[in-house]
N, C-alpha and C positions, 0 to 999 in steps of 0.2 A: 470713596471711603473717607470718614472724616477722621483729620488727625484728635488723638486722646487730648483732653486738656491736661496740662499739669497745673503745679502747685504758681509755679510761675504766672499760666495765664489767671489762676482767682487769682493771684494778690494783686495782680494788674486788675483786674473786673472789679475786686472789692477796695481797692485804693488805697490797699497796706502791703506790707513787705513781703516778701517772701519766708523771710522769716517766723513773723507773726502768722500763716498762714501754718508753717510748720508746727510753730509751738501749740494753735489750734488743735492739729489733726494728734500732735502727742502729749497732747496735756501735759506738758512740761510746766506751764506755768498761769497764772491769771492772766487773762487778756480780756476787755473791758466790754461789758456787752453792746455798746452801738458797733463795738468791732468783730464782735462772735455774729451779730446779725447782719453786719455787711459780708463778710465771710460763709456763711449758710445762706445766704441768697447769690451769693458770686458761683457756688456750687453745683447749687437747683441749677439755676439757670444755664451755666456749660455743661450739667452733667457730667462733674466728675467722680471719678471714683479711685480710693486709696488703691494702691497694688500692696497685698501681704508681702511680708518677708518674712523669713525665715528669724527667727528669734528677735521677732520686734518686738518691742516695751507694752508689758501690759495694759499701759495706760493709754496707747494708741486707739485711736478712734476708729472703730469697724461699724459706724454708722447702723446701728442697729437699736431699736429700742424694744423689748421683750412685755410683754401685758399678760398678767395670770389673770384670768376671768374663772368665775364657776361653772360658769354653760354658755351655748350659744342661745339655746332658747330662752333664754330668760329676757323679758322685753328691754330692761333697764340698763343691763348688758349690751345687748344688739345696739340701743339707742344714744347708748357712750362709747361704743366701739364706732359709730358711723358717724362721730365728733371729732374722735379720734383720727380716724381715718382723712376727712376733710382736711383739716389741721396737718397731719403729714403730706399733703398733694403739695403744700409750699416748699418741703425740705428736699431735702437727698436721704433722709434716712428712711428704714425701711423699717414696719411693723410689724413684728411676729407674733403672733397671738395664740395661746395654747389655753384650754379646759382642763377643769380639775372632777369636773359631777360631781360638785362640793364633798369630793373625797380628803381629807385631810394628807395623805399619803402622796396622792397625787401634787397636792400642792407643793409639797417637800420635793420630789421628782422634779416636777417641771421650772421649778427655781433651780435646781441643780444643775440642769440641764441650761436654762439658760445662763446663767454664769459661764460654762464651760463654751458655747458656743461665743462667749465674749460681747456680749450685748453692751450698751456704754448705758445703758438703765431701764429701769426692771420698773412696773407698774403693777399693784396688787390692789384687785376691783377683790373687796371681803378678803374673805379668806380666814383661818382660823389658827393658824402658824404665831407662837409669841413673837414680837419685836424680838425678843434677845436669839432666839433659833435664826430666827429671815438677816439678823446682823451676821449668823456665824456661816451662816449659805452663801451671803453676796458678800462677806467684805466690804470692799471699796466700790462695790458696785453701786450709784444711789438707785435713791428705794426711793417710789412715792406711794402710798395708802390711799386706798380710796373706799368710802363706805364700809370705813372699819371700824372691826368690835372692839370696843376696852382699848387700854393703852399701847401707846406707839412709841414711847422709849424715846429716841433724839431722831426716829423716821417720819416725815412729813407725812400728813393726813390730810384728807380734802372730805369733808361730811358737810352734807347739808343741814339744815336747820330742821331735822323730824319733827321735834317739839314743837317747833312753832306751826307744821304742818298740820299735824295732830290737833292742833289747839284753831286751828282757823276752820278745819273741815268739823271739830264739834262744835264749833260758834257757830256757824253756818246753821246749822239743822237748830240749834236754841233760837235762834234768831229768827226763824221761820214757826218758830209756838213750840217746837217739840219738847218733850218733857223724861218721855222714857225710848233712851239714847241708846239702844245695844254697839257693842264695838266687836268686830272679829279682825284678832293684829294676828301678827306672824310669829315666827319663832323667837322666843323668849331669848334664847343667845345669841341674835343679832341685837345688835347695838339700834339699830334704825327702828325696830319694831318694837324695842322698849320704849323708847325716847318718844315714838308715836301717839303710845299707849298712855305715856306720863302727859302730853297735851290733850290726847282725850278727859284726862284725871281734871289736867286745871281747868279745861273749859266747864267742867259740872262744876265742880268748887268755887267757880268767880261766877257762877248762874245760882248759887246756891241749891243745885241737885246733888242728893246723895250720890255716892258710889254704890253701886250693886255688883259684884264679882260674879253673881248669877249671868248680867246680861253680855258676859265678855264670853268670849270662847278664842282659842287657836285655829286658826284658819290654814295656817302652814303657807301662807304666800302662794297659795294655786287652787285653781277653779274648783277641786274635788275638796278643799279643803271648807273655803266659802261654801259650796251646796251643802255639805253636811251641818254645820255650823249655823246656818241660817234655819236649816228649817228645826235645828235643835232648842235655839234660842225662838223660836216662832211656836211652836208646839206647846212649851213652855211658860212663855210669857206672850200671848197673842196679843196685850194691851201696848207691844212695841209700836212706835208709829215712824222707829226712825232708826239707819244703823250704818255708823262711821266703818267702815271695811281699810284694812290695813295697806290694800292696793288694788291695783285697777283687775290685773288675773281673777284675783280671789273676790272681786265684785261679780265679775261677769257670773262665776257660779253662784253668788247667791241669790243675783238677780235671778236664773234659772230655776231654784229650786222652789223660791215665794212662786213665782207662775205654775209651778210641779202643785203646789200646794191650794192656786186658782187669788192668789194675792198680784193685784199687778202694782206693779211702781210706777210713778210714785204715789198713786191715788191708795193705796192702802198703807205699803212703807214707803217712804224716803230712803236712797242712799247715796251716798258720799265715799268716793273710790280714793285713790293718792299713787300718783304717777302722771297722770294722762298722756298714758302710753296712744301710740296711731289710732287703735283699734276702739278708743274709749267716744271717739266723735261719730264711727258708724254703729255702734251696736245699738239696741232699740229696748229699752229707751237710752236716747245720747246721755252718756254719763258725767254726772257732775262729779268732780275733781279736785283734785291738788297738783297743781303740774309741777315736776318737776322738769326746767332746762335742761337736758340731757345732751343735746349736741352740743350747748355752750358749754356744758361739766368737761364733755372730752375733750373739746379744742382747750379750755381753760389746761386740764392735767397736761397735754403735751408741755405747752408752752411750761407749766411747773417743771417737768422734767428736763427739759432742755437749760434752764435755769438751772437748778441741781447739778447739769452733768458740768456746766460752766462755769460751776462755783460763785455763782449770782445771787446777791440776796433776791429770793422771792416771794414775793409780798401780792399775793390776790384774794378778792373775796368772793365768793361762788356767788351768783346771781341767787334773788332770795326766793323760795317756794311761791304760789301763787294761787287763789282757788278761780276755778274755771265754773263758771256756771252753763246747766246744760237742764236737761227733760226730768233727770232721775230725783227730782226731789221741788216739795211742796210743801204750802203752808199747813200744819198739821190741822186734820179735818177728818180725820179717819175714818171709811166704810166702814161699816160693823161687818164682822165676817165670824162663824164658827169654826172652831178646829175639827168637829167631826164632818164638816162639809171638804175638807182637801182632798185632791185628787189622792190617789194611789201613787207614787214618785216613780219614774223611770228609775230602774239599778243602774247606780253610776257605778264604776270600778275603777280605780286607780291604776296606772296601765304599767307591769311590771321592770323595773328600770336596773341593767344587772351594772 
């Protein structure tokens, strides 16, 4: 049986006192990050671990870091959780991760609950809680924001660049001849899918295409969202030959529903997904994109939070959006096709979520 390490053997491993090892584990005071990192790696490495006491200092380190996410299904999710996740294999702390099924109530819960179970910091992927409520939840707990709505108050934020996502995936399709550009973005009160919607805006305006509000629709960020959407906007204006899609989910369905309708991609429409979630390199046709970094967003946010909890200035810039070229999009050249030649649609249904 191996003996426990203490506090002793890190400050020996990490090459500072025992002391400063103390004041580490009780946030008594500032101790300097080359020495919070020799410290969390003298840890990992002996595997040690705090023993509780009985009315120890709130401010004691219980090596825990808490993540409010909105679901596990959501790709973007999954694919900043498993950033996340890589990024703590280096530490001793451990990651707890709770869903909210973007229920508002829920989020309030689950920030409660982690406070109470003593996390040393709290990570909120969305969410729709003001800054000033999530200050009166966690206290002194820090907070770091991720792909958040509207303002964050004095709590750190990590968003990427939507706009410029937006504005690269409709330069793309202009750049290839297209001229009548439908867009289906997501829900109007996220932050990400306006700011989307605002880069599809500038790329018509610096091509000198009008805006058409007709050729936009809500897609709701998922597949049932895009089929319906797609074949709305197709039905409608069948002179489209091109359509920027607000993510990679909500592509897959609209690619499905143009073939419901006997349009293939991209030799009739062109489209343009934004994510390039796993699933966007085998679907058929391989979908052209906007990638975003998503395992670098997670390991980036840990290390933000560990900063935060060590009273660190932290100063990072998220890695910048990127477009990925793939099968789903072509020099505009459009087959003629009729609206009353489309098949009959399969009934999709929305599949009931209590």
């Amino acid at each position: 049986m191996h003996k426990k390490s203490t506090i002793y053997d890190v400050a020996t491993h990490a090459g500072v006192s025992p002391a400063t090892v103390s004041r580490y584990l009780n946030r008594t005071s500032f101790i300097s990050k080359d020495k919070v990192d020799k410290i969390e790696k003298a840890i990992f490495e002996l595997g040690f671990r705090s023993r509780k006491r009985k009315n120890q200092p709130t401010t004691k380190r219980n090596m825990l870091i808490g993540v409010v996410a909105p679901s596990y299904d959501a790709t973007w999710v999954s694919a900043i959780l498993a950033g996340m996740t890589r990024r703590m294999h280096c530490h001793s702390y451990d990651l707890l991760v709770e869903t909210t099924q973007w229920k508002l109530e829920r989020e309030r819960m689950e920030m409660q609950d982690f406070v109470q179970r003593g996390v040393d910091g709290l990570i909120v992927l969305g969410g729709y809680l003001s800054s000033k409520e999530v200050k009166a939840i966690c206290g002194n707990t820090p907070v770091l924001f991720m792909s958040r709505d509207g303002e964050s108050g004095d709590i750190p934020v990590l968003n990427i660049d939507n706009e410029l996502g937006g504005y690269l995936a409709t330069t793309h399709l202009i750049q290839k001849g297209h001229r009548r550009i439908a867009h289906i973005h997501g829900p109007q009160r996220s932050l990400d899918a306006r700011e989307r919607m605002e880069g599809y805006k500038r790329a018509l305006k610096a091509a000198g295409i009008p805006y058409d509000s007709s050729l936009v629709g809500d897609g709701n960020y998922d597949q049932y969202g895009g089929f319906w959407q797609a074949q709305a906007i197709m039905k409608k204006h069948p002179d489209v030959t091109a359509i920027f899609v607000a993510n990679d989910q909500c592509s897959f369905g609209a690619i499905q529903a143009l073939h419901q309708m006997g349009l293939k991609v991209p030799e009739h429409v062109s489209i343009v997904g934004f994510d390039d979630v796993e699933m966007s390199d085998f679907f058929i046709p391989r979908l052209t994109t906007i990638r975003q970094p998503f395992l670098e967003i997670g390991e980036l946010a840990i290390n933000y939070i560990f900063d935060v909890i060590g009273g660190n200035q932290a100063n990072y810039e998220l890695p910048a959006v990127s477009i990925v070229e793939r099968d789903s999009c072509r020099a505009e050249g459009k087959v003629s096709w009729k609206t009353e030649e489309y098949k009959t649609p399969i009934k999709t249904q929305r599949p009931n979520v209590s």
